[in-house]
C-alpha positions in Angstrom: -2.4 -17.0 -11.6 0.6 -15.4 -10.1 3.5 -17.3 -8.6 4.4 -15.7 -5.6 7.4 -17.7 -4.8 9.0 -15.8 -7.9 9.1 -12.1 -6.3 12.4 -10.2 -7.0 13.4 -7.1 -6.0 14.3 -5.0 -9.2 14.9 -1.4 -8.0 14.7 1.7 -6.2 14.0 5.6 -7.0 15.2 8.2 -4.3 13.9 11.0 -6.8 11.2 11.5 -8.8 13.7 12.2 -12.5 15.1 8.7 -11.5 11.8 6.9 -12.4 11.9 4.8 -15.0 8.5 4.2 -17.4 6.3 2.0 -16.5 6.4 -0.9 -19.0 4.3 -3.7 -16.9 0.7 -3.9 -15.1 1.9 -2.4 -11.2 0.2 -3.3 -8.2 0.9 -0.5 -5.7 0.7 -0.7 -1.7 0.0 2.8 -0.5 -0.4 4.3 3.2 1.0 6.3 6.4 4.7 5.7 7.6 4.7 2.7 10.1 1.3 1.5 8.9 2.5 -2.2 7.8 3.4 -1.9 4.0 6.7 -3.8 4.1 4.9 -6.2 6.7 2.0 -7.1 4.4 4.5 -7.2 0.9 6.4 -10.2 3.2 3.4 -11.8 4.1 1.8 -11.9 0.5 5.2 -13.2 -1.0 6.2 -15.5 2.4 9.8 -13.7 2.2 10.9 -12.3 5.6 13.3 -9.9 4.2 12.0 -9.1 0.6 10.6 -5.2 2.0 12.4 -3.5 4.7 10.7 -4.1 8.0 11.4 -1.1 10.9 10.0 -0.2 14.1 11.0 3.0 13.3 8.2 5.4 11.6 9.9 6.6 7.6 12.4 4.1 6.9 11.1 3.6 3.3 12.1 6.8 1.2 12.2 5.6 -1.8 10.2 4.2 -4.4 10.8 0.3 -4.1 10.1 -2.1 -6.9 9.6 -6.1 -7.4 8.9 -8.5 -9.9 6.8 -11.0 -10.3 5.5 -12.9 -13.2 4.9 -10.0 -15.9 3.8 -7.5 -13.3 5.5 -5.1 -10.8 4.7 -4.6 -7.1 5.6 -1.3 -6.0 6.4 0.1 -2.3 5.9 3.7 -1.8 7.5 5.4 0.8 5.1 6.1 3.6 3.1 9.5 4.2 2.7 11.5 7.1 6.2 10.7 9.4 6.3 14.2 11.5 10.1 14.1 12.2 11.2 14.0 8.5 13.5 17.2 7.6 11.1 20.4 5.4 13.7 19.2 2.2 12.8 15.2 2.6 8.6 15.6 3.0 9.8 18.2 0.3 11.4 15.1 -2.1 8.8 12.8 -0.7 6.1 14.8 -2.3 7.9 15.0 -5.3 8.4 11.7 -5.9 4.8 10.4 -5.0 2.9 13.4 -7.2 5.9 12.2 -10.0 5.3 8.5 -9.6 1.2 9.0 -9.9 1.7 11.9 -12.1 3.6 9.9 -15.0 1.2 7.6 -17.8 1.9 4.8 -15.3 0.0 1.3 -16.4 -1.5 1.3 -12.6 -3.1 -1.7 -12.1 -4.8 -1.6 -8.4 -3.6 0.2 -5.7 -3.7 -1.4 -2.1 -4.5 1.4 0.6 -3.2 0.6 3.5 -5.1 2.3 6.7 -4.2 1.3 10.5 -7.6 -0.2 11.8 -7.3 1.1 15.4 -7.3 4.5 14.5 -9.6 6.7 12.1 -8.2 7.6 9.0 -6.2 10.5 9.0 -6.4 13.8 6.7 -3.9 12.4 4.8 -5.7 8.8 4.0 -8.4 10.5 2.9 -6.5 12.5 0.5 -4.9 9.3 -0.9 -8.6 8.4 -1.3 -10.1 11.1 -2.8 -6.7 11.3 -5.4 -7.5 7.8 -6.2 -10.6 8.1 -6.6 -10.8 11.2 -8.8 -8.1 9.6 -11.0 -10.7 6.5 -11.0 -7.3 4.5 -10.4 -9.0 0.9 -8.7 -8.4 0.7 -4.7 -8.8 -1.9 -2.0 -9.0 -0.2 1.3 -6.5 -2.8 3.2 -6.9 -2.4 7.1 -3.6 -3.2 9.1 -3.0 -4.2 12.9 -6.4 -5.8 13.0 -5.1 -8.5 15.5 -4.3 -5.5 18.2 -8.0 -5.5 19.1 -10.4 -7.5 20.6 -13.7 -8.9 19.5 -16.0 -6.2 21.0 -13.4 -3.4 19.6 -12.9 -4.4 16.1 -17.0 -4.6 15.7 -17.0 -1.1 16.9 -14.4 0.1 14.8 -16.3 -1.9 11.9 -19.4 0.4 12.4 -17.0 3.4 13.0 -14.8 2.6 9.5 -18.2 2.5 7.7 -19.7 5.6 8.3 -16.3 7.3 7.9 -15.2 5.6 4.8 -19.3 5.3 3.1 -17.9 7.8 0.6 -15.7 5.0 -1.1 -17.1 2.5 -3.3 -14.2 0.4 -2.4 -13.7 -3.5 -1.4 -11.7 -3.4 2.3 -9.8 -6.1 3.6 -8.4 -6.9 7.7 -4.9 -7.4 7.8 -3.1 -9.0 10.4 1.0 -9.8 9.8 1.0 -11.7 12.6 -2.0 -14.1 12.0 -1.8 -13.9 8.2 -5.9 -12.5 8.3 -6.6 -11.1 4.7 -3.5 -12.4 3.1 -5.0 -15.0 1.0 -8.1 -12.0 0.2 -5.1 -10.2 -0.9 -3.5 -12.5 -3.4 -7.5 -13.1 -4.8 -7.5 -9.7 -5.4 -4.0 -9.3 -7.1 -5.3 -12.6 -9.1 -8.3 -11.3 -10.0 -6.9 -8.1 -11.0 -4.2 -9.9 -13.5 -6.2 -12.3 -14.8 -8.5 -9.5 -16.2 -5.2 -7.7 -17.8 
């Protein structure tokens, strides 16, 4: 069982040569800019301010690390931010081919998709990657709380038929009701305990 009162934050890569090797299980959250990541990583550890939390699209550009028990967490920096500079989506790039790239001891990844919109070109990259790498996904559906009853059943059918390719668990997500937060930790548990 984890403790997740014990979270630190250990450190953070801007470039892809900065990475260090991976010595511990990691548990990665992955997805677009703006989609929730840093929301979610302070909802499973109940600390406001351990990841970075911005209205504004991009503000994670680097590769951030935390500890807990004998197993990192890590926070990519989001894909997909339009207004990022040809050199920075250039770095970006880098960095996330580098990170995956590297004999990393990759745990589960958590793929973070916004649940009122279909999943964009990019998602399904990330899915396909994963899934051709046969690196173990949960497909974790964010902003769940900004529809209503009739909508999210719709989008339920919708996500199904767009995502039937994936033989992946999913999980609804809500940072502002906690929804899927304690499916989370289950699934980080699960995935530990079997380590």
């Amino acid at each position: 069982m984890i403790h997740f009162n014990n979270v630190e934050y250990t450190h953070s890569f801007g470039t892809a040569e900065q990475l260090e090797e991976s010595t511990l299980p990691e548990i990665v959250f992955s997805g677009r800019s703006n989609v929730g990541k840093s929301s979610l990583i302070n909802k499973v550890f109940n600390r406001k301010g351990l990841a970075r939390v911005s209205s504004m699209p991009g503000k994670t550009i680097t590769i951030n690390f935390f500890r807990c028990d004998d197993v990192n967490f890590v926070d990519l920096p989001g894909y997909g931010y339009a207004k990022r500079s040809a050199a920075e989506m250039q770095r970006w790039s880098e960095m996330i081919e580098a990170y995956f790239a590297h004999e990393r001891n990759i745990a589960l990844v958590f793929q973070l998709i916004d649940f009122r919109r279909k999943a964009s070109g990019e998602d399904i990259q990330m899915l396909d990657y994963l899934t051709q790498k046969n690196i173990p996904f949960v497909i974790v559906f964010t902003k769940c709380d900004k529809l209503n009853k009739t909508e999210t059943l719709r989008r339920m059918e919708e996500v199904a038929e767009e995502l039937q390719a994936y033989d992946a668990d999913a999980i609804l997500f809500s940072a502002l009701s906690g929804q899927g937060v304690e499916e989370i930790k289950e699934k980080i548990n699960e995935v530990t305990e079997a380590l």
